[in-house]
N, C-alpha and C positions, 0 to 999 in steps of 0.2 A: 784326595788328590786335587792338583788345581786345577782349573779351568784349561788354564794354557796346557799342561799334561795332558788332559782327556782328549784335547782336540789336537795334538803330536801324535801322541799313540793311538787315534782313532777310535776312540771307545765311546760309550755312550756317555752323555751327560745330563745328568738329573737336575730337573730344574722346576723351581714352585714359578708358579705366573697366577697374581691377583688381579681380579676383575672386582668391579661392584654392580650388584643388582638392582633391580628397576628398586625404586624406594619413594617415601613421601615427600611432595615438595615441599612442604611447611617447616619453618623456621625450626633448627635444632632437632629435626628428624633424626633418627638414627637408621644410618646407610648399611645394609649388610654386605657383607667382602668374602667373594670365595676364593679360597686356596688352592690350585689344582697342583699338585704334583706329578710329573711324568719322568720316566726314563726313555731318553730321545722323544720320542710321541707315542710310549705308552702309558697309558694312566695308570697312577700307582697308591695318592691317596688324596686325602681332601681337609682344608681348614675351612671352620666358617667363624667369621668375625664382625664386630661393628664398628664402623665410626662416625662422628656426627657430621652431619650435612652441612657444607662452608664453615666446621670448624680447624682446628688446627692440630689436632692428636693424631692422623693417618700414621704419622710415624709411628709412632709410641705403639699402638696400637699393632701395627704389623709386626715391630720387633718382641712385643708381648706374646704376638700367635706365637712366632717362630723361635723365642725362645724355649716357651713353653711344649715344643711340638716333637714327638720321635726324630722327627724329618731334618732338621738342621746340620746334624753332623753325616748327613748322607750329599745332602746339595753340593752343586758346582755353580749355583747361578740364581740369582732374583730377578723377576720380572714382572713388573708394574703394565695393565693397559692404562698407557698415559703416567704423566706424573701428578695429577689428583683426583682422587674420589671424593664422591659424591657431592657435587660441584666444584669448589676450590678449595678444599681440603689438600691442599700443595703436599705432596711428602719430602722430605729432607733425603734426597737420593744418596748425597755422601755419608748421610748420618749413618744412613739404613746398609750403606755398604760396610763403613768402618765397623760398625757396633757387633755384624757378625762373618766379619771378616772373609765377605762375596760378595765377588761383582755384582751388582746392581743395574738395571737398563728397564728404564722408561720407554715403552713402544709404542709408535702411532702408526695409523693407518695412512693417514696424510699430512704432508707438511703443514703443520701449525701457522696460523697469523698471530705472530705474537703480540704484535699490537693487539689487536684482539680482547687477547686474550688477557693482558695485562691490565685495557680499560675497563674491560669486565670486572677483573680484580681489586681494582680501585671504587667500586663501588661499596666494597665489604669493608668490616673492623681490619684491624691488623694486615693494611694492603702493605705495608712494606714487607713486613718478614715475608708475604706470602709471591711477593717479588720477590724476595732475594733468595727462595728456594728456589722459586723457578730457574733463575741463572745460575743459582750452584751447581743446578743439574748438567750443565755443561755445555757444548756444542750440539745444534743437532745433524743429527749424522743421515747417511741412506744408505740402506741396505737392500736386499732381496731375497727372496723365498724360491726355491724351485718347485712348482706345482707336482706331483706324477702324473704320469696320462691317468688316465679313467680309462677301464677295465670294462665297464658298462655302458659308455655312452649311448645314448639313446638319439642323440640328436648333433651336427652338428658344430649349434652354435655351442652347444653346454661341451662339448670335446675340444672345441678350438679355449671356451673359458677358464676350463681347469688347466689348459698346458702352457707352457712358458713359464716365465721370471715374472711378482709383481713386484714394486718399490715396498719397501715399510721403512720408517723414520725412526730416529731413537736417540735417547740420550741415555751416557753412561757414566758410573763412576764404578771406580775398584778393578779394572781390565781398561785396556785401549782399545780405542774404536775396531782396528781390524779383527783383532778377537773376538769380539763381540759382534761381529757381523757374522762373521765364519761359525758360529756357534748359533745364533739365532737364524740361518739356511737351514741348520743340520736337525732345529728343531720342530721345524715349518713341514705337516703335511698334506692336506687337504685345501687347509683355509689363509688368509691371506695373513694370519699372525701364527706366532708358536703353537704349538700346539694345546700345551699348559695354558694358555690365553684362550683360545679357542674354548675348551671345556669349561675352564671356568663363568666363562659369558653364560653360555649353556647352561650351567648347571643353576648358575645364581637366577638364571629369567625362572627357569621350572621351579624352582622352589619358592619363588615368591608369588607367580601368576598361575602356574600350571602347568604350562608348558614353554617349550624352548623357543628363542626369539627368533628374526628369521637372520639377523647378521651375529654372522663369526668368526 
């Protein structure tokens, strides 16, 4: 079913959210990428993948996990933290939408300087194409997460942190922005991204360092 159905009829929606883990800064490192899989925010299974550090495969490379994976003809939804791993490894948002026919959405914590971001990019090989992903990727958007109260608070300032609305940013392709906001609340529980995001941070720091990082 599509995306737009699940969030008509109310139903949960399963959705993979990659992250990449702590990795080596040295030229042509290879970046590792975890896959988190959840229904709404519960976790259901896990991809792990590589790609090379400020190169140009992120695409290729995810659409390989998720070809390859049980998982694909279960999804209603891809989700990227950020649109490049492991530096500027830009992914092709439209590519990775068309090729497996789901929306796609790039998530940030905060609104991007694209300058920035973009002079950054011009210091690498192949700064064009890795501009022109970036703007394929589309408008950025704002959305919001609804926190739940804490159950345990202990303190508080940590009760008044967890409750409310916080902003999160995104680009999308393969759904319209409204969609795509209304699906990324429904997926949000704890922490200030989806949930699939959330775990995946998580799971890529403990398996490379030890244990879990302290942002997620």
């Amino acid at each position: 079913m599509s995306l737009e159905r699940q969030l008509r009829l109310g139903r949960q929606i399963r959705s993979i959210g990659f992250d990449d883990a702590p990795f080596d800064k040295a030229r042509d490192a290879q970046v590792p990428i975890a896959g988190v899989v959840c229904a709404n925010t519960r976790f259901e299974g896990l991809l792990w993948g590589r790609v090379e550090r400020d190169g140009l495969d992120a695409t290729e490379q995810l659409l390989a996990l998720l070809k390859a994976s049980k998982f694909l003809a279960q999804l209603h939804l891809i989700l990227l933290d950020g649109i490049a791993f492991g530096g500027f490894n830009v992914v092709d948002l439209a590519a990775l939408s068309q090729e497996t026919g789901l929306p796609a959405v790039a998530v940030m914590r905060k609104q991007p300087r694209l300058e920035r971001v973009i002079a950054a990019i011009h210091r690498l090989p192949d700064a064009e194409l890795r501009t022109q992903r970036l703007r394929l990727a589309g408008s950025i958007h704002q959305g919001q997460t609804d926190s739940p109260s804490p159950l345990n608070s202990n303190t508080e300032h940590e009760s008044s942190r967890q409750l409310g609305s916080r902003k999160l940013f995104f680009q999308v392709q393969g759904t319209n922005p409204e969609l795509a906001a209304r699906a990324l609340a429904q997926l949000c529980d704890r922490g200030q991204v989806p949930e699939c995001l959330r775990l995946a941070h998580l799971i890529g720091s403990a398996v490379i360092t030890g244990q879990s990082s302290k942002r997620a």
